[in-house]
N, C-alpha and C positions, 0 to 999 in steps of 0.2 A: 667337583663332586658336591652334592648339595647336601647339605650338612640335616638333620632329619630334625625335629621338632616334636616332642610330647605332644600328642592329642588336648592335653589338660590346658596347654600353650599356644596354641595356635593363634588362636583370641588375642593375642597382644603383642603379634608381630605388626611392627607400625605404628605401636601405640606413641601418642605424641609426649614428648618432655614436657614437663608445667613446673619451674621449681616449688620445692616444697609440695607437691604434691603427692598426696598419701591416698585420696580417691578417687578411683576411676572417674565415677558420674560426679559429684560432687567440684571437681576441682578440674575438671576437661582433658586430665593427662595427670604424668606419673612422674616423678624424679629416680633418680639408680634406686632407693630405698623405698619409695612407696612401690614402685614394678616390682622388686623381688620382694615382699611381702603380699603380691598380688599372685606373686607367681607361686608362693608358696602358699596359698591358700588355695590356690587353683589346682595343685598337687594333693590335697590334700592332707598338710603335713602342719596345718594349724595356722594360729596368728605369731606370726614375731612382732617384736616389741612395735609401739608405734612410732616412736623415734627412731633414727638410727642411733643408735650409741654416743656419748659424748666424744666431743676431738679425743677428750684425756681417755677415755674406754677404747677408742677405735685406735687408738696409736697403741695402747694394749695388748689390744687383739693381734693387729699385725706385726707387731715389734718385738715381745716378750715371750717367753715360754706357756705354751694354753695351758699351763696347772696352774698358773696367776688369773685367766677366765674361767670363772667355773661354768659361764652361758654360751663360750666358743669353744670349742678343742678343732685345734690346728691337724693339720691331716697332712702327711707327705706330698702325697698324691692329689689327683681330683679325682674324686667319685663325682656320680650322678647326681648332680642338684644342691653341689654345696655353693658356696660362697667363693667365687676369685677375689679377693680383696686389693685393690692399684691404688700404689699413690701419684698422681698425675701431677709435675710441677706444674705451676701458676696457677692451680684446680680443686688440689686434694684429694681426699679420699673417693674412690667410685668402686662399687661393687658390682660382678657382674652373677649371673646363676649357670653353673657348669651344665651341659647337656650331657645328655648319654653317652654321646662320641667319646667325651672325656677329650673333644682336641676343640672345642665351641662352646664359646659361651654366650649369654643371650642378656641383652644387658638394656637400659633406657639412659641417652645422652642425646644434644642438642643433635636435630630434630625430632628425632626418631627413636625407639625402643630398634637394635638388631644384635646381627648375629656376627660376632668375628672369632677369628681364632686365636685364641690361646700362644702359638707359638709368632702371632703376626709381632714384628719387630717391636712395635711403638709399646703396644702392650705387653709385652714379653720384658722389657725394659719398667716398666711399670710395678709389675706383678710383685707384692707383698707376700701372698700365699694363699691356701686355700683351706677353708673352717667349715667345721659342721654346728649347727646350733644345738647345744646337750638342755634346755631350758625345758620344761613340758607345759 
């Protein structure tokens, strides 16, 4: 079954990894943190930060209770367009953007920006949780 894609998104299936990369034109490609700050402006849903958060904030977010984040709150569940937050051994932190399915998420790692699922073994093993950004 092929997994469906927001309109707002389409535009950056494929898009190429560039670490550190935060813009599109600018920098030739995107890292996990510049793509979902792409993806969320592409939503409509504003800027996020231009950093991703510090190791010491991002181990926060995924580790601690979200009333310690006042710029994340942790969700049980995945909605539409939140944050999958993975910690990958030998890697770190990678963030991917939940799709509608709620079983996909669409994420930028070497080579390529794509789409896997949520419950696929490697990342399922992974998975820290899932966040909404409360910041305006």
């Amino acid at each position: 079954m092929k997994t469906r894609v927001d309109p707002a998104l389409a535009g950056l299936l494929q898009c190429k990894y560039v670490e550190n990369g935060r813009d599109l034109i600018c920098d030739g490609g995107l890292d996990c943190w510049g793509f979902i700050r792409e993806c969320w402006k592409r939503l409509g849903r504003g800027d996020l930060p231009l950093n991703a958060v510090s190791d010491k904030k991002f181990h926060e977010i995924a580790f601690k209770d979200a009333m310690n984040s006042p710029e994340w709150r942790k969700v049980d569940c995945p909605v539409p367009f939140c944050l999958a937050v993975f910690f990958v051994p030998r890697y770190g932190y990678h963030v991917g953007l939940v799709l509608s399915s709620l079983t996909h998420f669409l994420h930028c790692r070497v080579p390529l920006s794509t789409i896997d699922a949520l419950d696929d073994g490697a990342w399922a093993r992974c998975l820290k949780g899932y966040y909404e950004y409360n910041a305006s």
